[in-house]
FIRO-848867 format. One record per residue (C-alpha): residue in one letter; z, x, y. Coordinates in steps of 0.1 Angstrom, whole numbers, plus 2048, in hexadecimal, padded with zeros to 3 digits. Layout:
<nodes>
AZXY ...
</nodes>
This chain:
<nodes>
X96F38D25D X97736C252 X97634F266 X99733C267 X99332227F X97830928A X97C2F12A9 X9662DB2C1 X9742EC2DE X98830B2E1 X99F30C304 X9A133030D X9CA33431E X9E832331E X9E831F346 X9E72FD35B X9BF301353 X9C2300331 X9DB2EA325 X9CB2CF340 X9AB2D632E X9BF2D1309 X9CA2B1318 X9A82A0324 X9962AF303 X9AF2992ED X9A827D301 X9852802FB X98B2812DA X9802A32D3 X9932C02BC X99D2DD2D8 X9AE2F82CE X9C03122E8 X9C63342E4 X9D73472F5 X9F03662FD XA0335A321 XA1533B320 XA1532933F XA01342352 XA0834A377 XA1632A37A XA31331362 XA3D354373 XA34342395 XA5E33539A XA643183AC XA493033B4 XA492EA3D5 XA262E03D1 XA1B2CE3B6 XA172AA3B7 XA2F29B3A7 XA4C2B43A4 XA5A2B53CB XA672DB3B6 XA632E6399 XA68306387 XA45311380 XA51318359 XA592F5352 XA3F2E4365 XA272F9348 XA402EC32F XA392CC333 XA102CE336 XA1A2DF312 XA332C0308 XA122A5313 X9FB2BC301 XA122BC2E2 XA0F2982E2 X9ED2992DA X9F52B32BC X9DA2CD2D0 X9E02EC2B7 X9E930A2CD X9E632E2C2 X9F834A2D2 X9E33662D4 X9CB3782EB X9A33722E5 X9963942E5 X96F38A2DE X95B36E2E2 X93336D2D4 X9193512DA X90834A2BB X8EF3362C5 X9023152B6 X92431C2C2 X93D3372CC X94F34C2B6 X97135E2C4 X98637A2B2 X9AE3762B8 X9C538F2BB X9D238529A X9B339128A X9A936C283 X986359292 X98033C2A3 X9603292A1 X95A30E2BF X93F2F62CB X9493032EA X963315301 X97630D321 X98333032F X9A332A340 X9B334D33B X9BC353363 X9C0371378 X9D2394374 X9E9398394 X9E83BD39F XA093CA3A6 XA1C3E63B3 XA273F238F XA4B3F739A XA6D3F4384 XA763D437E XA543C1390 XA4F3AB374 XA763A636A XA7A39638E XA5A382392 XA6735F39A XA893723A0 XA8137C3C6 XA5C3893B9 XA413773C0 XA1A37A3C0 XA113563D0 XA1B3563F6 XA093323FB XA1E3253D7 XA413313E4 XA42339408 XA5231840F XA6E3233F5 XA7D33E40D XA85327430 XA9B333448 XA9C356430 XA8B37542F XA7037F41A XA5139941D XA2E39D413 XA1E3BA406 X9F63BE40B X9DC3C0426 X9C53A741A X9BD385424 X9D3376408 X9EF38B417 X9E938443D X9E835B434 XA0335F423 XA1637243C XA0F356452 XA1B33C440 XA3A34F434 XA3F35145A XA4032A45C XA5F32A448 XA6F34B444 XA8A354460 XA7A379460 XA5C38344F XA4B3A3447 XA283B0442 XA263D0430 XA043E342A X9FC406424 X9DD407437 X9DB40E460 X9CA3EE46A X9BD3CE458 X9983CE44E X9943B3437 X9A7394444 X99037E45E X999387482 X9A2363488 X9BF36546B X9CB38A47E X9CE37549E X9E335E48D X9F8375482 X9FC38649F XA063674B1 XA1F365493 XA413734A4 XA57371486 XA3F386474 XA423AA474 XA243C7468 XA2D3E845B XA0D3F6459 XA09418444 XA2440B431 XA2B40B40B XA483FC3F4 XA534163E2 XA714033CC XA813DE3C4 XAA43DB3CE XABA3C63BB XAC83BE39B XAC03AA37B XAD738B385 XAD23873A9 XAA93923A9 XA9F3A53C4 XAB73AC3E4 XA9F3C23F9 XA853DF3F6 XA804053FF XA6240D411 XA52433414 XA57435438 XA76427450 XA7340845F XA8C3FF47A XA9D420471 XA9E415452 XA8A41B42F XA9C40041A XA973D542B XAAA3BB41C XA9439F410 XA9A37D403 XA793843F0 XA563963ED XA3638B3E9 XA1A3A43D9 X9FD3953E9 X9E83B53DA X9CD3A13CB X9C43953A6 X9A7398390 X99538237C X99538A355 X97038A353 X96D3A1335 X95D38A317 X94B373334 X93B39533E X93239E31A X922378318 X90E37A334 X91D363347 X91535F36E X93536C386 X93536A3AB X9273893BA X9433863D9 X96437B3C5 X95A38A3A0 X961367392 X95235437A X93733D38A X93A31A380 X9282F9390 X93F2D8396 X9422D1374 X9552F436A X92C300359 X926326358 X90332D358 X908331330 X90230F31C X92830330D X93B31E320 X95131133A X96931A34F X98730E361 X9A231C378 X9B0337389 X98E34E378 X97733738A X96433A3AE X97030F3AA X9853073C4 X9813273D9 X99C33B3E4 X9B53243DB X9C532B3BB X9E330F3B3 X9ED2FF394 X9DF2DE3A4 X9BB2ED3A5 X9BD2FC384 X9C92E0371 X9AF2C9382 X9942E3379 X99F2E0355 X99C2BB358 X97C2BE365 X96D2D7348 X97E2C432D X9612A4338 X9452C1339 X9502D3317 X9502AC30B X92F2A4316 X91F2C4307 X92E2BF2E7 X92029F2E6 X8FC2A52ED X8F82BE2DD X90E2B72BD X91F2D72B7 X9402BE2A9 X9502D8294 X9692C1286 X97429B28B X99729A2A0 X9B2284290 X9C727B2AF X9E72812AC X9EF26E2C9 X9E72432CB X9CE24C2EB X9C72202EB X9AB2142F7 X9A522A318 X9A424A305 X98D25E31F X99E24D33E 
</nodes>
């Protein structure tokens, strides 16, 4: 195969990671290049958004829109396809697209996310951000003085429970299992104490109710609550966990947390593999919290490390004509 493409730096997504990554890699004057198959990532299927600074709201698709308008600025090419093979070559990284094209890089940053599980119902995906959601700490604030539940049993759901219970009029916990086992006790107390908060244990959602235009109205469960098997809801969260795509960092060699399955990285987004980073929502980084505030600042933070490889160890694949007048402060 052909190689088609050459770059200093090739920025793996089209997430907050990524195009914050795009952004600080222009400023350092280096050529990045992003690939990528998901605009926006979680962010942009996220709805609206309370929390970033900022943007007192802001749908989570336009807030990516514009890191993709500041990126343009800088004239960062962007490609839109998936990577579907990376290989270390000793000198730099070579990665096969989906459009049957290579890329060779200096280095990579590997921004590509998380794949939320879900419940794989009719029409899960056509009303994410429409009454769907899969980040309770991102949107519980959006349904105050309504009511919305939260499907899982996990400490993701429990918090989130929680906090939905701060603002929600009525809440709802809904797990399948008979007890919690995973969530610390302290976070069950809390929960407990939570009045506004009501757990259906051995409980599953069986269907979305709702339409195309309004989003979701409600949902049927596979056993009666309240005499009941259908509860009108403001909204849902599926709080069922996510999972890192870790299949070419696996194939690298590259260190993941033994406890999350995340890529490992030190304060300056390294992986234990020499001009790999990584940066956002894939990383052990900031924790359990996953926002489009820690991802972007991730990306910010690999962009200096990617720049400082590059540098030392000379793997310039080409010289970046800035698009952009960066002035004098270029890496500020």
């Amino acid at each position: 195969m052909t190689e088609s493409r050459t770059t200093d730096v090739l920025i793996a997504g089209q997430g907050a990671a990524a195009f914050a990554a795009a952004l600080y890699t222009a400023r350092y004057q280096l050529h990045g290049l992003i690939v990528g198959d998901r605009f926006g990532g979680e962010t942009a299927i996220g709805g609206a958004i309370e929390n970033y600074p900022g943007y007192p709201e802001i749908d989570g698709f336009d807030l990516m829109l514009k890191f993709r308008e500041q990126v343009d600025k800088y004239k960062v090419p962007i490609i839109d396809a998936a990577i579907i093979g990376i290989e270390n070559e000793g000198d730099r990284f070579t990665a096969t697209l989906s459009d049957g094209s290579t890329v060779g890089a200096g280095a990579v940053i590997f921004a590509i996310g998380r794949e939320r599980r879900k419940l794989h119902l009719p029409n899960e995906d056509a009303w994410t951000g429409k009454g769907v959601s899969f980040c309770s700490t991102c949107d519980a604030p959006l349904y105050r003085a309504k009511t919305a539940a939260v499907v899982g049993g996990g400490s993701a759901a429990v918090e989130g429970a929680i906090l939905l219970g701060k603002y929600a009029d009525e809440a709802y916990l809904i797990y399948r299992g008979d007890k919690f086992t995973r969530p610390e006790p302290v976070m069950v107390e809390l929960l407990n104490k939570s009045e506004n908060v009501h757990v259906m244990f051995e409980t599953e959602v069986t269907e979305l109710i709702g339409d195309d235009e309004a989003g979701l109205t409600g949902i049927k469960l596979s056993k009666p609550y309240n005499g009941s098997d259908e509860l009108v809801l403001d909204g849902v969260f599926i709080e069922i966990g996510a999972d890192p795509r870790i299949d070419i960092p696996k194939t690298l060699g590259v260190d993941l947390n033994p406890e999350t399955n995340e890529i490992h990285v030190d304060r300056h987004m390294n992986t234990n593999v020499p001009g790999f980073f990584a940066a956002g929502d894939i990383t052990d980084g900031s924790g359990s919290l996953k926002q489009t505030i820690t991802a972007a600042s991730q990306g910010a933070v690999s962009a200096l490390a990617a720049y400082q490889f590059v540098s030392e160890t000379g793997r310039h694949c080409l010289k970046h004509e800035v698009g952009y007048d960066l002035g004098e402060n270029a890496a500020d």
